[in-house]
C-alpha positions, -999 to +999 in steps of 0.1 A: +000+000+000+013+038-009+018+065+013-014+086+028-015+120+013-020+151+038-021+185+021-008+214+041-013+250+023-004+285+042-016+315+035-036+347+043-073+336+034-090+311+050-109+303+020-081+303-002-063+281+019-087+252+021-098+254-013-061+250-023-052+221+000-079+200-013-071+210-045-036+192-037-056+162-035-078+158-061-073+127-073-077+115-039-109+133-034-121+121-070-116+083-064-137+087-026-161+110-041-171+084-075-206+067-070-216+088-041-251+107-044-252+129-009-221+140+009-222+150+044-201+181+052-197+181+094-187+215+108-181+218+142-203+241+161-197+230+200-214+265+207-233+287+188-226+320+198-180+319+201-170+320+161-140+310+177-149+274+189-168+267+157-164+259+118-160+293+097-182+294+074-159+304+047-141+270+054-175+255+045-181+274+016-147+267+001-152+227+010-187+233-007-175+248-039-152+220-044-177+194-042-193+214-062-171+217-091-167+177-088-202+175-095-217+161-067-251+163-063-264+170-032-245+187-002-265+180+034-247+201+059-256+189+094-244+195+130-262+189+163-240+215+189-234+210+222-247+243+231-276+258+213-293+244+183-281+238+146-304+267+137-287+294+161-254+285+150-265+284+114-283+319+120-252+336+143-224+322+117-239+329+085-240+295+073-277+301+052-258+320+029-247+288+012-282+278+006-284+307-013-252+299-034-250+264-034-289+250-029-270+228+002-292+214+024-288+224+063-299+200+091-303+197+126-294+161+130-315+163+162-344+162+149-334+132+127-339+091+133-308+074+157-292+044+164-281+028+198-250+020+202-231+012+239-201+030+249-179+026+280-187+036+313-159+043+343-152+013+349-142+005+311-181-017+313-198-013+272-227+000+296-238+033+286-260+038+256-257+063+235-278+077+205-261+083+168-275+098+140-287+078+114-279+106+089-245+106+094-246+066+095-255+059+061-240+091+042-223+081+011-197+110+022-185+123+051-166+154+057-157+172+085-145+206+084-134+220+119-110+240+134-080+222+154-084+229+192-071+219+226-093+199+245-105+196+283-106+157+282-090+140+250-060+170+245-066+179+209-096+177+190-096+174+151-114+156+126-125+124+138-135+135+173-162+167+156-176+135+139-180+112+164-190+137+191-210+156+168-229+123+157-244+119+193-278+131+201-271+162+222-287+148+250-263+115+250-231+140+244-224+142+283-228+106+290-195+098+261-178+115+291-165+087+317-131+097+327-097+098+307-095+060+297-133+056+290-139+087+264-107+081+245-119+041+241-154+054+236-145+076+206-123+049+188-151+023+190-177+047+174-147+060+147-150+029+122-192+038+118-188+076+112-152+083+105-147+109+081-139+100+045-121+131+040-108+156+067-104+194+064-086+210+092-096+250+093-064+261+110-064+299+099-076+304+138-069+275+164-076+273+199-053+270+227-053+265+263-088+261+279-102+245+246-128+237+232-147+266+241-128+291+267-093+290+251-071+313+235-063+322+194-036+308+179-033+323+141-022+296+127-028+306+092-033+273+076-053+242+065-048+206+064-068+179+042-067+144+035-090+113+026-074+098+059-088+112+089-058+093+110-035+111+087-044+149+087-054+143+128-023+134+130-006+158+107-023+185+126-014+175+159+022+180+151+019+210+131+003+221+169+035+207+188+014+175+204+029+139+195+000+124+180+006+091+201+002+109+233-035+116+223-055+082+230-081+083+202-058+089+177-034+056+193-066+034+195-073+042+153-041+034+147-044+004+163-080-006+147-062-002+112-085+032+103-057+055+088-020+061+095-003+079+118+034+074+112+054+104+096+072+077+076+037+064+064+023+097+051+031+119+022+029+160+030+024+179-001+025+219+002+043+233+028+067+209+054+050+206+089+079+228+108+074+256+082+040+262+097+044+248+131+031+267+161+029+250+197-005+253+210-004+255+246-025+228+263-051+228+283-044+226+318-054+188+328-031+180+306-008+159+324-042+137+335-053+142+300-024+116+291-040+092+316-059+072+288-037+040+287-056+006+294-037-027+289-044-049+263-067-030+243-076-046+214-100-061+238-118-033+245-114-021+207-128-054+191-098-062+170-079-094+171 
C-alpha cells in the first residue's frame, strides 16, 4: 500500500487556503467522491454564539465549492452543537448564505432518526447507551470541516472527534464523558461507523489553552486535508506541537487499522509541517489528560 496524502497549504485567506489544500488532492478526493449521491459536510459548532470554537463558514463554503465543481449532487450540511441548536449556530455564523449559493441542504441532525449503540462507562463496562445519528450513518460521504483545538478531556480535538461527538444526540453528548480511559476508548469504538472519509482541518484560527470553548487564538494561518482522517489528525497535531501518540483516540485508530499515523507512512504535499508549526499550549489537565492507557486493548477495541 502507498503512502497517505495530507495536504498542508499556508496563507492569508481562510478560504483560499482550504480550497487549495484539497485542491492538492484531487485525485484522492475524486476516487472517494465516485458513485456517491449525498455527501455530508460536518462542521463543528460545540457553541453557537463563540465563532472561535466553531467551523467558519468560509471554510465551509470553500469545501462546498469544491464538491461542487466535482459534481456532486447533493451537499447535506448537518451539526447537532453541544450548546444551542443547529439553527442558532446556522443563524449567528452565517451559514444560510450557502443555501443561497449552493442550494445545500442544512440540518439539525436532532431532529433526525438514531441508532443505539453502547459506549464505556468508568469502569471500562460497554454500559452506557448512546444515541447516533442515522444521517451521518449511512451518508455516502462524510466530511468534517473544523477548526484544530485543545481539549478539556482527549488534548486535541480534530477531525474524527467533531464526527463522532457531533454524531451523538445532544442529549447523550455528556454521558461519552466517563473519565480519561473511558472517552478516548469510547471515541475509537464509534470511529469505524462515522469516521470521516475526508478531513479538512480550518487552521487559519486555532484554539489554545482552555479549549474547546474558553481558550485562547492561535493564528495559525493554515489548512490541512486528507482522505485519511488518522493522517491529517495526526498531521495537525504536530503541526500544533502535540505527538500524536500521546493523544489516546488517535493511538486506539491506529491500532484498529483506520488510517495512518506514522510520519514515515504519510506523504505531505504543500508546505513541510515545521514551516507552519506553532505550539499550542494545552489545556491545563493535561498531564491527567495523558492518563488514557488501558492494557491490552484490542479487547476493549474489538480487533484481534
Amino acid at each position: 500500500m502507498g503512502l497517505s496524502r495530507v495536504s498542508i497549504v499556508a496563507g492569508r485567506n481562510r478560504r483560499s487556503n482550504v480550497y487549495k489544500s484539497l485542491q492538492m488532492i484531487r485525485e484522492d478526493v475524486e476516487e472517494r467522491v465516485a458513485g456517491c449521491e449525498d455527501v455530508l459536510v460536518k462542521p463543528n459548532f460545540v457553541s453557537t454564539s463563540n465563532q472561535l470554537a466553531a467551523t467558519h463558514v468560509e471554510a465551509a463554503r470553500a469545501v462546498i465549492e469544491f464538491l461542487d465543481e466535482l459534481g456532486v449532487a447533493r451537499v447535506v450540511v448537518a451539526e447537532s452543537p453541544a450548546l444551542g441548536s443547529a439553527a442558532e449556530g446556522y443563524s449567528n455564523y452565517g451559514y444560510y448564505s450557502l443555501v443561497e449559493d449552493f442550494g445545500v441542504e442544512l440540518v439539525d441532525l436532532e431532529k433526525g432518526d438514531f441508532q443505539t449503540f453502547w459506549v464505556y462507562d468508568a469502569n471500562l463496562e460497554e454500559r452506557i447507551p448512546v444515541q447516533v445519528s442515522k444521517l451521518v450513518l449511512n451518508s455516502d460521504l462524510r466530511v468534517s470541516v473544523s477548526p484544530p483545538k485543545t481539549h478539556d478531556t482527549v488534548i486535541v480535538t480534530l477531525s474524527l472527534k467533531n464526527m463522532v461527538v457531533g454524531s451523538i444526540r445532544r442529549a447523550d453528548k455528556p454521558r461519552i464523558h466517563q473519565g480519561y480511559r473511558a472517552i478516548n476508548l469510547s471515541i475509537a469504538k464509534l470511529a469505524p461507523f462515522v469516521y470521516p472519509h475526508l478531513a479538512v482541518l480550518d487552521g487559519f484560527v486555532g484554539m489554545e489553552g482552555r479549549g474547546p470553548v474558553s481558550g485562547d487564538p492561535v493564528h495559525l494561518g493554515a489548512a490541512v486535508s486528507s482522505t485519511d482522517f488518522l493522517a491529517a489528525d495526526s498531521t495537525m497535531a504536530r503541526i500544533m506541537g502535540f505527538s500524536p501518540e500521546e493523544v489516546g483516540y488517535l493511538y486506539y485508530s491506529k491500532v484498529m487499522g483506520l488510517g495512518r499515523m506514522g510520519e514515515t507512512e504519510i506523504e505531505v504535499v504543500g508546505e513541510r509541517v515545521e514551516s507552519v508549526r506553532k505550539r499550542f499550549r494545552p489545556h491545563p489537565f493535561f498531564r491527567e489528560q495523558k492518563n488514557w492507557w488501558v492494557e491490552n486493548p484490542r479487547k476493549y477495541l474489538g480487533v484481534g
